[in-house]
C-alpha positions in Angstrom: -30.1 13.9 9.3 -27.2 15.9 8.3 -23.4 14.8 9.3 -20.7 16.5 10.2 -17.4 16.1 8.1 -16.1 14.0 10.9 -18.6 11.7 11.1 -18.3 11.2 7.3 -14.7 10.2 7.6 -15.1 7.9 10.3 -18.2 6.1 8.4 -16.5 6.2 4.8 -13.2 5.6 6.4 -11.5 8.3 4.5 -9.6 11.0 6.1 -11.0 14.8 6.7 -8.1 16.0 4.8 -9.6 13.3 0.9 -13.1 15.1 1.9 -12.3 18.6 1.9 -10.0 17.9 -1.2 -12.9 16.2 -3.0 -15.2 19.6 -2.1 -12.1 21.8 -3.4 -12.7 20.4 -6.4 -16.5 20.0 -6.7 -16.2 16.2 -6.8 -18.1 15.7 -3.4 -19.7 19.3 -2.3 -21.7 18.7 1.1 -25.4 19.4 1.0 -25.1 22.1 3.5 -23.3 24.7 5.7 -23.6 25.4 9.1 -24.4 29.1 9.7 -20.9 29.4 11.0 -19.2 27.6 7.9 -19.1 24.2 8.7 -19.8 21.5 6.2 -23.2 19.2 6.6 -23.4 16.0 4.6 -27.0 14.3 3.9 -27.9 10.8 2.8 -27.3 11.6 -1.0 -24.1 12.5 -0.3 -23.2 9.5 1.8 -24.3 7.5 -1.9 -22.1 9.7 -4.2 -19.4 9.4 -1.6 -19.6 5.5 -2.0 -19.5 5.1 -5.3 -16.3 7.8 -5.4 -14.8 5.2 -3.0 -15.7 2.4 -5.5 -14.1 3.9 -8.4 -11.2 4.8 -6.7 -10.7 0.9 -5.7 -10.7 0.7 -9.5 -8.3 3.1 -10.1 -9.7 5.6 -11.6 -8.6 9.4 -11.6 -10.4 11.8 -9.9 -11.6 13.6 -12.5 -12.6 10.2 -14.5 -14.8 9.9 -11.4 -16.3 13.4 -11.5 -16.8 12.5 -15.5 -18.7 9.7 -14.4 -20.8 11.1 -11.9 -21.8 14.1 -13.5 -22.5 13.5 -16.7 -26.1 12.5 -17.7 -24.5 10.6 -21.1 -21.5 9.3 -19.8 -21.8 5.2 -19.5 -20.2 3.4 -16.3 -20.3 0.7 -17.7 -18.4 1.2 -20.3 -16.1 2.6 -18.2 -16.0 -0.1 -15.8 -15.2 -3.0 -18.7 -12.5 -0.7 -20.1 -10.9 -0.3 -16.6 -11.5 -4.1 -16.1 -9.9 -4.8 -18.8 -6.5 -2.7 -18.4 -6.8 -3.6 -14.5 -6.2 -7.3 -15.7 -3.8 -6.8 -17.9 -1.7 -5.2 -15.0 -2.8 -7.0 -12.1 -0.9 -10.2 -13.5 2.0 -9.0 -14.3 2.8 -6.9 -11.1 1.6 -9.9 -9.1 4.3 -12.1 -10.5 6.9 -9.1 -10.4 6.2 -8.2 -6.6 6.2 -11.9 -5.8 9.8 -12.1 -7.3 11.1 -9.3 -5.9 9.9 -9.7 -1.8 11.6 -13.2 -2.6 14.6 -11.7 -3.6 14.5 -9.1 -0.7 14.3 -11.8 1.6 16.4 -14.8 -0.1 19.9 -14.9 -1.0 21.2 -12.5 -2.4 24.5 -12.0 -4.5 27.6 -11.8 -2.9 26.5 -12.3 1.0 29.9 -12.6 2.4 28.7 -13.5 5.7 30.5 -16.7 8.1 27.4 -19.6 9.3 27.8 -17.5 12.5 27.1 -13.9 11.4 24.2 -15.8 9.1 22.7 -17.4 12.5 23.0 -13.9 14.0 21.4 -11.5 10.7 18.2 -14.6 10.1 18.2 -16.6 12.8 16.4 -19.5 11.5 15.3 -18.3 8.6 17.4 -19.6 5.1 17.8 -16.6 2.9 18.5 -19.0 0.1 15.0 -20.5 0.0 13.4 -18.7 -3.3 16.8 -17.3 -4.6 16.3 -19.5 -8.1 13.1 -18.8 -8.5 13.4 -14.3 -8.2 16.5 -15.0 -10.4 14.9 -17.0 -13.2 11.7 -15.0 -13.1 13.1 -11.5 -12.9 16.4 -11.7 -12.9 16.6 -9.0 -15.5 14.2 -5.9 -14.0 16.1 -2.9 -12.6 14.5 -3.5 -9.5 15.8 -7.1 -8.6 19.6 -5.3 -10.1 19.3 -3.0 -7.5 18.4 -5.2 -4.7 21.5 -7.8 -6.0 24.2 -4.5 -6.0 23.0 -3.3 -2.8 22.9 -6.3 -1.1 26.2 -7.8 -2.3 27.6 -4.4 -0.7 26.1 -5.3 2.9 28.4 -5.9 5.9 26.8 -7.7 8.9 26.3 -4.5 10.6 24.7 -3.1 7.7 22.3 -6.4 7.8 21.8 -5.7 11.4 20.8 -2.6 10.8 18.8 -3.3 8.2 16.7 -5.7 10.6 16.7 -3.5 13.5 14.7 -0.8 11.5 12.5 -3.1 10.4 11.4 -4.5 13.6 10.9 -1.3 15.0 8.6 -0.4 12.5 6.7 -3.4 12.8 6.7 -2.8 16.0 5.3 0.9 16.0 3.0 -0.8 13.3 1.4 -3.1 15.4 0.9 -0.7 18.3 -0.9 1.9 16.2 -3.0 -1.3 15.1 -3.7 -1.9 18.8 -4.9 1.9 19.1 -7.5 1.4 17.1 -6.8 3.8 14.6 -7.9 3.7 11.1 -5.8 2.0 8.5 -6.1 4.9 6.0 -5.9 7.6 9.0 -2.4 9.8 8.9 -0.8 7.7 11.8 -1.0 4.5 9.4 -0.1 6.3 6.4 3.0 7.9 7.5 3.8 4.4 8.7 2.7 3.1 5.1 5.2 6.0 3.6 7.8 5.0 5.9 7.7 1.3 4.9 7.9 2.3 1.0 11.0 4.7 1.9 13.3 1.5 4.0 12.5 -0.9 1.0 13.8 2.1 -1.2 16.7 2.6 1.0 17.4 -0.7 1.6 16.5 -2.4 -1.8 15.3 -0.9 -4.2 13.6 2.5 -5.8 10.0 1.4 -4.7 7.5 3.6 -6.6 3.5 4.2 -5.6 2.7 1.7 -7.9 5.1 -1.1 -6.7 4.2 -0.5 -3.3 0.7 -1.1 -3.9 1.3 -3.8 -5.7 3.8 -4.8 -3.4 0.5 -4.4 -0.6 -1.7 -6.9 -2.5 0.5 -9.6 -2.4 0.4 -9.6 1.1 -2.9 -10.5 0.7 -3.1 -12.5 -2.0 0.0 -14.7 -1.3 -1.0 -17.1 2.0 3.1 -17.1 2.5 3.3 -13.3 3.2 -0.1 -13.3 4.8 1.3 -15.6 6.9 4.5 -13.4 8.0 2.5 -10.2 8.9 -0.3 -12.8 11.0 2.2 -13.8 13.1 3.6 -10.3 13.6 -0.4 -9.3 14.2 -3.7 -11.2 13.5 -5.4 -8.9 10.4 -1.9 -7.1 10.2 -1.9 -7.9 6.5 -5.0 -6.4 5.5 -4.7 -3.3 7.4 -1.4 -3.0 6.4 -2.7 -3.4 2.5 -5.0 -0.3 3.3 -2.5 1.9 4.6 -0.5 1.4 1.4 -3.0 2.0 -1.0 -4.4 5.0 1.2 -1.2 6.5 1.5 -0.2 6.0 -2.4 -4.0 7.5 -3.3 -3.1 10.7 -0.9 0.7 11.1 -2.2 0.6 10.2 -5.9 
Protein backbone atom coordinates (compact mmCIF):
# COMPACT_ATOMS: atom_id res chain seq x y z
CA UNK A 1 0.00 0.00 0.00
CA UNK A 2 1.32 3.43 -0.79
CA UNK A 3 2.11 6.12 2.17
CA UNK A 4 1.72 9.45 2.34
CA UNK A 5 4.81 11.61 3.21
CA UNK A 6 3.42 12.01 6.66
CA UNK A 7 3.02 8.71 7.44
CA UNK A 8 6.63 8.16 6.37
CA UNK A 9 7.93 10.65 8.87
CA UNK A 10 5.96 9.46 11.69
CA UNK A 11 7.09 5.68 10.95
CA UNK A 12 10.90 6.62 10.14
CA UNK A 13 10.81 9.23 12.73
CA UNK A 14 12.28 11.76 10.53
CA UNK A 15 10.84 15.06 9.86
CA UNK A 16 8.64 16.05 6.44
CA UNK A 17 11.09 18.76 5.91
CA UNK A 18 14.78 15.53 5.85
CA UNK A 19 12.12 13.73 3.27
CA UNK A 20 11.50 16.25 0.89
CA UNK A 21 15.28 17.32 1.09
CA UNK A 22 16.34 13.66 0.43
CA UNK A 23 13.76 13.76 -2.86
CA UNK A 24 15.40 17.32 -3.85
CA UNK A 25 18.23 15.56 -4.25
CA UNK A 26 17.36 12.18 -5.67
CA UNK A 27 18.57 10.38 -2.60
CA UNK A 28 15.04 8.99 -1.57
CA UNK A 29 12.45 9.82 -4.64
CA UNK A 30 8.91 8.29 -3.66
CA UNK A 31 7.50 5.66 -5.87
CA UNK A 32 4.62 7.70 -6.84
CA UNK A 33 2.53 10.88 -7.20
CA UNK A 34 -0.79 11.58 -6.51
CA UNK A 35 -2.66 12.97 -9.57
CA UNK A 36 -2.76 16.27 -7.69
CA UNK A 37 1.17 16.19 -6.83
CA UNK A 38 1.43 14.61 -3.65
CA UNK A 39 4.18 12.22 -2.89
CA UNK A 40 3.33 8.18 -2.41
CA UNK A 41 5.93 5.99 -0.76
CA UNK A 42 5.80 2.03 -1.31
CA UNK A 43 7.47 -0.74 0.72
CA UNK A 44 10.78 -0.43 -1.32
CA UNK A 45 11.09 2.86 -0.34
CA UNK A 46 10.38 2.31 3.33
CA UNK A 47 13.82 -0.19 2.89
CA UNK A 48 16.04 2.42 1.11
CA UNK A 49 14.74 4.90 3.67
CA UNK A 50 16.15 2.54 6.51
CA UNK A 51 19.28 1.94 5.51
CA UNK A 52 19.62 6.03 4.67
CA UNK A 53 18.78 6.23 8.37
CA UNK A 54 21.52 3.67 9.17
CA UNK A 55 24.21 5.26 7.46
CA UNK A 56 23.40 8.45 8.74
CA UNK A 57 23.84 7.01 12.44
CA UNK A 58 27.26 6.24 11.04
CA UNK A 59 27.97 9.40 9.91
CA UNK A 60 28.07 9.40 6.65
CA UNK A 61 27.46 12.37 4.08
CA UNK A 62 24.60 12.38 2.17
CA UNK A 63 25.96 11.89 -0.88
CA UNK A 64 28.40 8.97 0.58
CA UNK A 65 24.93 7.45 1.07
CA UNK A 66 23.55 8.07 -2.33
CA UNK A 67 27.21 6.52 -3.57
CA UNK A 68 26.38 3.64 -1.66
CA UNK A 69 22.99 3.03 -2.61
CA UNK A 70 23.19 3.61 -6.16
CA UNK A 71 26.01 2.13 -7.34
CA UNK A 72 25.94 -1.53 -8.49
CA UNK A 73 30.08 -1.66 -7.74
CA UNK A 74 30.31 0.30 -4.80
CA UNK A 75 31.10 -2.07 -1.59
CA UNK A 76 29.30 -1.21 1.87
CA UNK A 77 31.26 -2.98 3.40
CA UNK A 78 34.12 -1.49 2.78
CA UNK A 79 32.69 1.47 3.49
CA UNK A 80 31.25 0.46 6.72
CA UNK A 81 34.98 -0.81 8.15
CA UNK A 82 36.49 2.36 6.89
CA UNK A 83 33.82 4.47 8.78
CA UNK A 84 34.28 1.98 11.72
CA UNK A 85 37.39 2.56 11.90
CA UNK A 86 37.60 6.58 11.79
CA UNK A 87 34.30 6.50 14.03
CA UNK A 88 36.65 4.75 16.75
CA UNK A 89 39.31 6.67 16.49
CA UNK A 90 37.02 9.75 17.32
CA UNK A 91 34.57 8.33 19.54
CA UNK A 92 37.34 7.99 22.27
CA UNK A 93 38.67 10.88 22.29
CA UNK A 94 35.52 13.21 22.30
CA UNK A 95 34.12 10.93 24.99
CA UNK A 96 37.02 11.76 27.35
CA UNK A 97 36.98 15.53 26.12
CA UNK A 98 33.03 15.96 26.69
CA UNK A 99 33.38 14.17 29.93
CA UNK A 100 36.02 16.84 31.02
CA UNK A 101 34.39 19.66 29.96
CA UNK A 102 30.46 19.02 31.52
CA UNK A 103 32.75 18.44 34.64
CA UNK A 104 34.28 21.64 34.37
CA UNK A 105 30.91 23.40 33.45
CA UNK A 106 29.48 22.07 36.47
CA UNK A 107 32.66 22.01 39.11
CA UNK A 108 34.69 24.64 40.31
CA UNK A 109 35.72 26.88 38.38
CA UNK A 110 38.62 29.56 38.49
CA UNK A 111 38.14 32.44 40.40
CA UNK A 112 34.45 31.87 41.89
CA UNK A 113 34.39 34.77 44.20
CA UNK A 114 31.31 33.78 45.83
CA UNK A 115 30.67 33.94 50.14
CA UNK A 116 29.39 29.97 51.61
CA UNK A 117 26.08 31.99 51.50
CA UNK A 118 25.80 33.09 47.87
CA UNK A 119 27.35 29.38 47.14
CA UNK A 120 24.26 27.73 49.21
CA UNK A 121 22.02 30.12 47.19
CA UNK A 122 23.83 29.56 43.19
CA UNK A 123 24.09 25.17 43.96
CA UNK A 124 22.24 24.52 46.71
CA UNK A 125 23.61 21.22 47.68
CA UNK A 126 25.45 20.53 45.04
CA UNK A 127 29.61 21.06 45.50
CA UNK A 128 30.95 22.68 42.37
CA UNK A 129 34.40 21.49 43.42
CA UNK A 130 33.64 17.84 43.09
CA UNK A 131 35.60 16.92 39.57
CA UNK A 132 37.47 20.29 39.34
CA UNK A 133 41.02 18.19 39.41
CA UNK A 134 40.12 15.78 37.29
CA UNK A 135 38.67 18.48 34.02
CA UNK A 136 41.93 20.34 34.93
CA UNK A 137 44.46 17.58 34.72
CA UNK A 138 42.75 15.99 31.77
CA UNK A 139 41.97 19.03 29.66
CA UNK A 140 43.23 21.67 31.23
CA UNK A 141 44.85 22.85 28.09
CA UNK A 142 41.81 22.74 25.17
CA UNK A 143 40.35 26.17 24.27
CA UNK A 144 37.20 24.94 25.27
CA UNK A 145 37.83 24.35 29.12
CA UNK A 146 40.00 28.18 28.66
CA UNK A 147 36.94 29.51 27.78
CA UNK A 148 34.74 28.10 30.36
CA UNK A 149 37.64 29.05 33.24
CA UNK A 150 37.65 33.02 31.77
CA UNK A 151 34.08 33.17 31.58
CA UNK A 152 33.33 31.81 34.70
CA UNK A 153 35.99 33.54 36.79
CA UNK A 154 34.13 36.78 35.39
CA UNK A 155 30.62 35.54 37.01
CA UNK A 156 28.90 37.59 39.73
CA UNK A 157 26.17 35.85 41.71
CA UNK A 158 23.56 37.36 39.63
CA UNK A 159 25.20 36.29 36.65
CA UNK A 160 25.24 32.58 38.22
CA UNK A 161 21.65 33.13 38.98
CA UNK A 162 20.96 33.80 35.87
CA UNK A 163 22.75 31.37 34.47
CA UNK A 164 20.57 28.75 36.47
CA UNK A 165 17.37 30.41 35.90
CA UNK A 166 17.72 29.84 32.01
CA UNK A 167 18.54 26.58 32.42
CA UNK A 168 15.70 25.41 34.48
CA UNK A 169 13.37 26.93 32.32
CA UNK A 170 14.58 25.11 29.57
CA UNK A 171 14.51 21.97 31.22
CA UNK A 172 11.49 22.78 32.10
CA UNK A 173 9.97 23.57 28.47
CA UNK A 174 12.06 20.30 27.74
CA UNK A 175 10.21 18.17 29.74
CA UNK A 176 6.83 19.42 28.77
CA UNK A 177 7.29 19.00 25.08
CA UNK A 178 8.48 15.43 26.27
CA UNK A 179 5.07 15.05 27.97
CA UNK A 180 3.34 16.14 24.55
CA UNK A 181 4.44 13.38 23.02
CA UNK A 182 6.17 14.84 20.37
CA UNK A 183 8.96 13.36 18.49
CA UNK A 184 12.50 13.80 19.61
CA UNK A 185 13.79 14.70 16.20
CA UNK A 186 10.45 16.78 15.32
CA UNK A 187 11.15 20.89 15.05
CA UNK A 188 9.68 21.50 18.72
CA UNK A 189 12.71 19.24 20.16
CA UNK A 190 15.15 20.46 17.82
CA UNK A 191 14.74 24.16 18.40
CA UNK A 192 14.96 23.07 22.05
CA UNK A 193 18.21 20.97 21.01
CA UNK A 194 19.57 24.33 19.24
CA UNK A 195 18.69 26.27 22.08
CA UNK A 196 20.63 24.04 24.57
CA UNK A 197 23.86 24.16 22.23
CA UNK A 198 23.46 28.13 22.05
CA UNK A 199 23.28 28.76 26.52
CA UNK A 200 26.31 26.31 26.77
CA UNK A 201 27.93 28.70 24.05
CA UNK A 202 26.82 31.66 25.78
CA UNK A 203 27.51 30.57 28.98
CA UNK A 204 30.68 28.44 28.56
CA UNK A 205 32.03 27.87 25.78
CA UNK A 206 31.90 27.98 21.64
CA UNK A 207 29.97 24.55 21.48
CA UNK A 208 30.18 23.44 17.83
CA UNK A 209 27.72 20.52 16.02
CA UNK A 210 30.18 18.24 16.73
CA UNK A 211 30.81 18.88 20.53
CA UNK A 212 27.25 18.95 21.01
CA UNK A 213 26.69 15.62 19.72
CA UNK A 214 29.29 14.41 21.45
CA UNK A 215 28.37 16.33 24.22
CA UNK A 216 24.59 14.28 23.68
CA UNK A 217 26.30 10.73 23.92
CA UNK A 218 27.66 11.19 27.07
CA UNK A 219 24.51 11.64 28.49
CA UNK A 220 24.03 8.37 27.60
CA UNK A 221 26.92 6.73 28.03
CA UNK A 222 28.02 8.17 31.38
CA UNK A 223 25.38 6.66 34.24
CA UNK A 224 26.32 10.08 36.30
CA UNK A 225 24.68 12.43 33.60
CA UNK A 226 22.14 9.84 32.82
CA UNK A 227 21.35 10.03 36.12
CA UNK A 228 20.85 14.10 36.23
CA UNK A 229 18.46 14.25 33.10
CA UNK A 230 16.41 10.86 34.92
CA UNK A 231 15.62 12.76 37.64
CA UNK A 232 14.67 15.84 35.71
CA UNK A 233 12.48 13.09 33.42
CA UNK A 234 12.50 9.31 33.21
CA UNK A 235 14.01 8.63 29.40
CA UNK A 236 14.86 12.46 29.30
CA UNK A 237 18.41 11.50 28.42
CA UNK A 238 17.83 9.52 25.43
CA UNK A 239 15.33 11.69 23.95
CA UNK A 240 17.33 14.49 24.65
CA UNK A 241 20.48 12.56 22.81
CA UNK A 242 18.07 12.42 19.68
CA UNK A 243 17.21 15.93 19.54
CA UNK A 244 20.87 16.81 19.41
CA UNK A 245 21.96 14.63 16.87
CA UNK A 246 18.65 15.43 14.79
CA UNK A 247 19.11 18.90 15.12
CA UNK A 248 23.09 18.94 14.35
CA UNK A 249 22.12 16.40 11.04
CA UNK A 250 19.34 19.21 9.96
CA UNK A 251 21.71 22.40 10.71
CA UNK A 252 25.33 21.29 9.91
Amino acid sequence: MPYTVGQVARAARVTVRTLHHYDEIGLLRPSGRTPAGYRRYDEADLDRLQLIRYYRELGFPLEEIAEILDDPDADPVAHLRRQHELLSGRIGKLQEMVAAIEHAMEARTLGIQLTPEERFEVFGDFDPDEHAEEAEQRWGGTEAYRQSQERAGRYSKEDWLRNKAENEDWGRRFVALMDSGAPADGPEAMALAEEHRQLITKWWYDCSYEIHTGLADMYVADPRFTAYFETLRPGMAAYLNEAIHANAITRS
